[in-house]
N, C-alpha and C positions, 0 to 999 in steps of 0.2 A: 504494500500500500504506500503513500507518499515521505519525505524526508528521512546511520546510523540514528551485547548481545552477549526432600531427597538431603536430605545431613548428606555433606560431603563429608569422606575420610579427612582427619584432621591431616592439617596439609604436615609431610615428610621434610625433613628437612635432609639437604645433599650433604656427605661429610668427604671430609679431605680439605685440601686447598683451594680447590674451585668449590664452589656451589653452584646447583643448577637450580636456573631462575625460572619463572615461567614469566611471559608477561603475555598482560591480555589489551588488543585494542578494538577499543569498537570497532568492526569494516564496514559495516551495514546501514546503511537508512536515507537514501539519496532518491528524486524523485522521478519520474520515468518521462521528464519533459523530450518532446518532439515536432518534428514535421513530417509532412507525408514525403517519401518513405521516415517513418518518425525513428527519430535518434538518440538513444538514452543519454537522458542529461547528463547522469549516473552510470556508472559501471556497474550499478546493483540493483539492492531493492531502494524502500524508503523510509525515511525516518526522522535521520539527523545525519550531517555530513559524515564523510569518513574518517578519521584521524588516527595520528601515528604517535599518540601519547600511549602511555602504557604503563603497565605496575607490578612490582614481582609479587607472585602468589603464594611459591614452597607449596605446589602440590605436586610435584615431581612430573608432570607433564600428563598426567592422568586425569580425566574429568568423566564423572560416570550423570547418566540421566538422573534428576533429582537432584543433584549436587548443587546449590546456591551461591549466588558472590552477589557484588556489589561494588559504589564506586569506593577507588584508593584515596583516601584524604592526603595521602603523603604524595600521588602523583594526578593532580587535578588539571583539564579537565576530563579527558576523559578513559585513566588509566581504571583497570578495576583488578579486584582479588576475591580469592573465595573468601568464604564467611561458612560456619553452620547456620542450618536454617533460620534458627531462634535466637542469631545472635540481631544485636539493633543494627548491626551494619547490610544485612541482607538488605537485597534490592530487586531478585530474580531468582527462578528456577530452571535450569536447564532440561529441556524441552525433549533434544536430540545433542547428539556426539556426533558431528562430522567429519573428517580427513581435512584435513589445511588441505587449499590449495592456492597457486599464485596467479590463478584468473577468477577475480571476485565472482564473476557471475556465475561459477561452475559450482558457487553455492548456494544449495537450495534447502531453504528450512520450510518447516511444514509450516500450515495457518495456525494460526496465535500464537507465531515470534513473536515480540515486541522487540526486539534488540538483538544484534550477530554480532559473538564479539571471538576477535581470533587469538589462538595461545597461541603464545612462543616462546623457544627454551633457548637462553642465554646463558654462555658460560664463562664466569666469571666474579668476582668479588660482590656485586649487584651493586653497585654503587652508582651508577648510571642504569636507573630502570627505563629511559629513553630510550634506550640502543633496539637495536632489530631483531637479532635474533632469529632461530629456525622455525617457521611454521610447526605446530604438531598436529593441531586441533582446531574446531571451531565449535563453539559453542550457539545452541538457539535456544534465546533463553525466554523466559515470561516471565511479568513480572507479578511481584509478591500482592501489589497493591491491585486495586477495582479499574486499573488506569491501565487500558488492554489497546491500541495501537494496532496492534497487530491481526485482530480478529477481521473475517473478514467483512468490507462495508466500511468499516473505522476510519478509513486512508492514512492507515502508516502497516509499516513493517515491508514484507515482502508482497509481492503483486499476484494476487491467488484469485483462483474462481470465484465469483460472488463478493469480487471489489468492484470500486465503481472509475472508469476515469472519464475524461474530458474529452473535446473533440481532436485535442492533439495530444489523445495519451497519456495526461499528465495522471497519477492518482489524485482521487479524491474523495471524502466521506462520502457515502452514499447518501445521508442525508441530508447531505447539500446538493445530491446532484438535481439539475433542472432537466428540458426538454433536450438538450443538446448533447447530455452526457450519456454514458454508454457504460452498461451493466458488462464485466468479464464473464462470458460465459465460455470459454475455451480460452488457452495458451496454449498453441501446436507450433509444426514448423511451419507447415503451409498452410493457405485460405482454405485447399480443398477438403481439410480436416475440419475445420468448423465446424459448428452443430448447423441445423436447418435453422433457428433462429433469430441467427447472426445477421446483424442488418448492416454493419460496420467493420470488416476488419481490417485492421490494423498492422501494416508491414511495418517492422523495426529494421533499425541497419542494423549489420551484423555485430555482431559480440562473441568473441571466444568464449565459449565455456555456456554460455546460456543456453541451456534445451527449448527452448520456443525463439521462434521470429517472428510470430504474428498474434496480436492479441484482437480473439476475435468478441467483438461487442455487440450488444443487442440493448435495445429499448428497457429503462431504468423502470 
């Protein structure tokens, strides 16, 4: 949908000389502006921009479903770290566990993300939780709170069946949308996959990694 992401095991700490870091950065929440053929504003879904802040976690690189975090106060703004559920710093629940990979849109979280945030393991003293770091992980998380983004109609998170967007693609809540805007009722490759309801669809330019090119839309 539009604009960046279960008690976890208490996080491990690495021993020796190095420590191994994790750091997590939002990738996720950008909005799917276009023209015909419509050209993702973003390299992803939507939410909130992308950014390459980041926070060491000490969960040794492991994040299982149910596992919660939240954001880092020590790497603000938008670094984050696990938490147990029940700690006050919770912020999310991880949804799905998916493989890092280094073309955003080859990530795909199920409906009610509200937030994609990616692990990386750095090694090193962690004294710089800015650094980069190896892809491990990505996390889809939901959040703790009534405040769901991601669901689909809402217009945020990723761009799923039964969102709503614009006449050029953009996401948007569903209940704002008016006469002009267009219900997702398919993401395929081609138009000729469509459902038969499809009144609009919708050619994207290409994107490595994204499983659809076309969002096809039908009447809100």
């Amino acid at each position: 949908m539009t604009q960046p992401g279960s008690t976890p095991n208490r996080p491990r700490r690495g021993t020796g000389c190095l420590q191994s870091l994790l750091v997590l950065a939002v990738i996720l929440g950008l909005g799917y502006g276009a023209s015909k053929i419509f050209g993702d504003e973003s390299s992803r879904s939507k939410g909130s921009s992308s950014s390459s802040s980041s926070a060491s976690d000490g969960k040794g690189g492991s994040w299982a479903i149910g596992d919660c975090g939240g954001p880092d106060p020590e790497n603000k703004p938008d670094g984050y770290r696990a938490f147990d559920c029940d700690e006050a710093g919770a912020t999310f629940k991880a949804l799905k566990i998916e493989d890092a990979s280094f073309l955003p849109n080859a990530i795909q979280c199920p409906a009610g993300t509200d937030l994609i945030i990616q692990v990386s393991r750095v090694l090193g003293s962690g004294d710089d939780k800015k650094g980069g770091g190896i892809p491990t992980n990505t996390v889809c998380g939901r959040n703790l709170t009534g405040d769901h983004p991601g669901d689909a109609g809402a217009g945020g998170g990723q761009l799923v069946e039964g969102d709503c967007v614009s006449a050029t693609a953009k996401e948007i809540a569903c209940a704002s949308a008016g006469a002009n805007d267009f219900k997702v009722l398919g993401l395929v490759k081609e138009k000729a996959e469509c459902p038969a309801a499809t009144t609009e669809p919708m050619e994207l330019m290409m994107a490595m990694g994204r499983p659809y090119d076309v969002i096809c839309g039908g009447k809100v």
